[in-house]
MIBAZA-488018 format. One record per residue (C-alpha): residue number from 0; x, y, z. Coordinates in steps of 0.02 Angstrom, whole numbers, plus 50000, padded with zeros to 5 digits. Layout:
N
<NUM, <X, Y, Z>>
...
This chain:
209
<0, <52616, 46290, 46408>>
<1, <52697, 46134, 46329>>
<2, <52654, 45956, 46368>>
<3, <52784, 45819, 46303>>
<4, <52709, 45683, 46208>>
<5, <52688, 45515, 46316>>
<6, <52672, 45348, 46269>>
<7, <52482, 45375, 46263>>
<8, <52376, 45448, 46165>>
<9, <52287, 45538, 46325>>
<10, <52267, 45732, 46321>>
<11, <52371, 45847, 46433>>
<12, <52235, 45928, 46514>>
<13, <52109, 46052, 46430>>
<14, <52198, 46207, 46426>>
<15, <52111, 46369, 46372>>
<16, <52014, 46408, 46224>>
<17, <52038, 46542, 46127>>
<18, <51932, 46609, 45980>>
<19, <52012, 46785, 45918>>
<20, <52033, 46869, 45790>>
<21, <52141, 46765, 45652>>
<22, <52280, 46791, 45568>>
<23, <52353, 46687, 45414>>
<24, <52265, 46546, 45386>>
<25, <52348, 46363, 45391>>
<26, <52364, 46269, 45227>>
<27, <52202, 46173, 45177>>
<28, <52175, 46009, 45087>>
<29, <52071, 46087, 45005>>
<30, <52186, 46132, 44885>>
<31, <52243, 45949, 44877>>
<32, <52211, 45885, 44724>>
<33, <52145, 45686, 44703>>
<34, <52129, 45582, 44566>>
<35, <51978, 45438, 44532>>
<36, <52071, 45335, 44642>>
<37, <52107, 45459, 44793>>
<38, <52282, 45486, 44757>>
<39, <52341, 45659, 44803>>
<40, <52473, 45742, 44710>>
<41, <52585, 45751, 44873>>
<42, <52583, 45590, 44829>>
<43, <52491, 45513, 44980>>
<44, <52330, 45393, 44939>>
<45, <52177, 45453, 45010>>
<46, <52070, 45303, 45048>>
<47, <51898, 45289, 44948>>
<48, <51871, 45089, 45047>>
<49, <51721, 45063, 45144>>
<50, <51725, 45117, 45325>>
<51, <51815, 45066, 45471>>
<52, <51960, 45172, 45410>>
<53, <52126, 45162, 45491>>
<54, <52256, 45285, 45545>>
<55, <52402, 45276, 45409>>
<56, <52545, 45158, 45487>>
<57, <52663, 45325, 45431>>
<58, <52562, 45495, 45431>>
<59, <52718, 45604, 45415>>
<60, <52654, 45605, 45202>>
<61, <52502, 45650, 45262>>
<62, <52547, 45787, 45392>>
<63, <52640, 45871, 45251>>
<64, <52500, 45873, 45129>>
<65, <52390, 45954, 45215>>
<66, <52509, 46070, 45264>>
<67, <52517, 46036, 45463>>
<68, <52695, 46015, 45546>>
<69, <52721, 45889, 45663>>
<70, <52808, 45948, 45851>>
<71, <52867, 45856, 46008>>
<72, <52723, 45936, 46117>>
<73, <52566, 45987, 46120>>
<74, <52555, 46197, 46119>>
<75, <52416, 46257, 46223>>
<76, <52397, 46428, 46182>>
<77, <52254, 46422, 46070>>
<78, <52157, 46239, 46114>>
<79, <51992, 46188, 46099>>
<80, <51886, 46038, 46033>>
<81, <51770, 45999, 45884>>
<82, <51669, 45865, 45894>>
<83, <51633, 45729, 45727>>
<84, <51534, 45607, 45686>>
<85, <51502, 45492, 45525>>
<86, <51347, 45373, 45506>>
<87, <51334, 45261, 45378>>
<88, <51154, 45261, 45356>>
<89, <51111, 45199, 45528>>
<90, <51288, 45127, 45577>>
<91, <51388, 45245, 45660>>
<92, <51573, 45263, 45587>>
<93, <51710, 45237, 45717>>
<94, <51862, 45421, 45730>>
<95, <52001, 45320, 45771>>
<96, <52125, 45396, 45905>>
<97, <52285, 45441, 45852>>
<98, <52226, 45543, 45701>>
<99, <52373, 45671, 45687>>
<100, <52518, 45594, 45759>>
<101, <52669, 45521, 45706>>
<102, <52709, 45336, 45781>>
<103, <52873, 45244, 45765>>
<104, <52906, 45069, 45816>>
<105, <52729, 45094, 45911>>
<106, <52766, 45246, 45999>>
<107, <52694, 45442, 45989>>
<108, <52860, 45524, 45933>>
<109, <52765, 45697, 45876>>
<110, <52608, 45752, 45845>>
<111, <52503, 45910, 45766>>
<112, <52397, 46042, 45803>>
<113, <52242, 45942, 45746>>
<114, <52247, 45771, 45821>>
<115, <52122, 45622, 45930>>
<116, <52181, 45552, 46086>>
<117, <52036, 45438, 46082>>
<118, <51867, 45360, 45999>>
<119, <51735, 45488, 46048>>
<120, <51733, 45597, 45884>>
<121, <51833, 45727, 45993>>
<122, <51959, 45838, 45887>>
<123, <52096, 45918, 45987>>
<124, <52159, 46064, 45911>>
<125, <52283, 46161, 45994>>
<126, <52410, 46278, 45914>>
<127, <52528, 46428, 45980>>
<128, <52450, 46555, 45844>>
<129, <52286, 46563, 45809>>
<130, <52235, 46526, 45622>>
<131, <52107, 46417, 45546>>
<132, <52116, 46219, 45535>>
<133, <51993, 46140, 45432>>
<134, <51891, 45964, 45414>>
<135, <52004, 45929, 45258>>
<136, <52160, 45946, 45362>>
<137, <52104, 45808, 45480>>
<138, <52040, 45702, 45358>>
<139, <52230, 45716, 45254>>
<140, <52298, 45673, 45414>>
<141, <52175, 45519, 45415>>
<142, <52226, 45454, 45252>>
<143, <52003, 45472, 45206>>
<144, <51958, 45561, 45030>>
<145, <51815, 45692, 45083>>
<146, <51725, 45800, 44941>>
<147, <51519, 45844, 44933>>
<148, <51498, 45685, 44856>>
<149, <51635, 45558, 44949>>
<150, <51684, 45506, 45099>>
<151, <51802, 45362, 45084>>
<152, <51707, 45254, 44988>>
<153, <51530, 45309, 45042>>
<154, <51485, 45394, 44882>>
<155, <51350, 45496, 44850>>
<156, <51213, 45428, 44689>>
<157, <51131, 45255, 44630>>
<158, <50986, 45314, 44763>>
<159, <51123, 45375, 44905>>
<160, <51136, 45525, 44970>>
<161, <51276, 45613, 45082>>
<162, <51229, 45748, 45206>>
<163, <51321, 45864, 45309>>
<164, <51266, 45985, 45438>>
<165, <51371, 46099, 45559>>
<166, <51287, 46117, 45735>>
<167, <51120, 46069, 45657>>
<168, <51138, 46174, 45528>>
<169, <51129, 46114, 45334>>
<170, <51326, 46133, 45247>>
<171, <51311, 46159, 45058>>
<172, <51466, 46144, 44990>>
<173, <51637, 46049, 45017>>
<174, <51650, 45998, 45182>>
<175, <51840, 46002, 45168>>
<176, <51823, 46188, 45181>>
<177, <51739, 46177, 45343>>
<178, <51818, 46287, 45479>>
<179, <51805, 46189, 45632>>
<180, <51785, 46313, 45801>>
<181, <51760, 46285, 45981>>
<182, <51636, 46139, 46045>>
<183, <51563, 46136, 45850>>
<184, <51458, 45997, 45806>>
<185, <51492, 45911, 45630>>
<186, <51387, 45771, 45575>>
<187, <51419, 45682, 45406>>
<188, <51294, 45555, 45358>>
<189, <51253, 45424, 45217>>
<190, <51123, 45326, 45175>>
<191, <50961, 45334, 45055>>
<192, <50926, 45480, 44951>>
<193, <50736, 45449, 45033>>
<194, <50786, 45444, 45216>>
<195, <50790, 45592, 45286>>
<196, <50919, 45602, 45418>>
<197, <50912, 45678, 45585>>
<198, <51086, 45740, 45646>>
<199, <51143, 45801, 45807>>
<200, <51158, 46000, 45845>>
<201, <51265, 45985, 45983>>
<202, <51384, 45870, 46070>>
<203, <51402, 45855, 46268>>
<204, <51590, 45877, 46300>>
<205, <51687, 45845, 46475>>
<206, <51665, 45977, 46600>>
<207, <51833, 46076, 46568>>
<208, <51840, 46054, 46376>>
């Protein structure tokens, strides 16, 4: 099943989701190396600015680098949704729509298999094999540095603190590497060292997704 990019950034429909056995993996940003300033060596700046954070005005760089390929459709063999959210401290931080697409003179030409068609924290992915995207990839396509200790320019010490949990569950680690799966919760907060934050488990997606 193929649905033709409009000139909207609303979903074709929710498809079916598939969670297998997989078989080679996608490329991750991971392996995307930054420098102090959040330039990748693909050569695409990774923003460390405070948040709101825009989509890039090109992502096409950014598709590359984290080693997505951008299509004319959507492929719905293997589709189903992640869900993300960012606080900063008590503020939550807007997932702009559009994440994951490629726009020229303002309309949705192409678009990957990791992609938002709106503001909800939703993460589309849908692909026609089924390998493993990760967090990274999506936040490459975003144009947003994200290591333990950074998101953008939320950075972790001087008395702040960055925590990141997977369905209610602690992460430890880079959340780049972060597999994202079907209706997963991620949750990235930052605030005081002191606070101790309370981050959601689960998210309530539309009946079909």
């Amino acid at each position: 099943m193929v649905c033709v990019v409009a000139f909207t950034l609303t979903a074709c429909g929710s498809g079916t989701t598939n969670s297998g056995t997989t078989t080679t993996p996608a490329a991750s940003s991971t392996t995307v190396g930054t420098s102090a300033s959040g330039q990748a060596t693909g050569g695409v700046a990774l923003s460390v600015a405070l948040p709101p954070w825009p989509i890039p005005t090109d992502a096409t760089p950014n598709i590359a680098v984290a080693g997505l390929r951008a299509q004319s459709g959507e492929t719905l063999q293997f589709h189903y949704h992640a869900h993300l959210d960012i606080m900063d401290s008590t503020q939550p931080v807007v997932v702009p729509a559009g994440i994951g697409f490629v726009i020229q003179n303002g309309q949705e030409v192409a678009l990957t298999s990791l992609h938002t068609h709106d503001t909800t924290g939703i993460v589309h992915i849908e692909s026609a094999t089924n390998v493993p995207f990760t967090l990274g990839q999506v936040f490459t396509e975003w144009g947003v540095r994200l290591t333990s200790t950074q998101v953008g320019g939320l950075i972790a010490g001087n008395g702040n603190a960055i925590h990141v949990a997977v369905n209610g569950s602690t992460f430890v680690g880079d959340p780049a590497s972060i597999v994202l799966s079907p209706h997963q919760e991620i949750a990235i907060w930052y605030g005081p060292q002191a606070t101790t934050p309370h981050l959601p488990s689960s998210y309530s997606f539309p009946q079909g997704d």
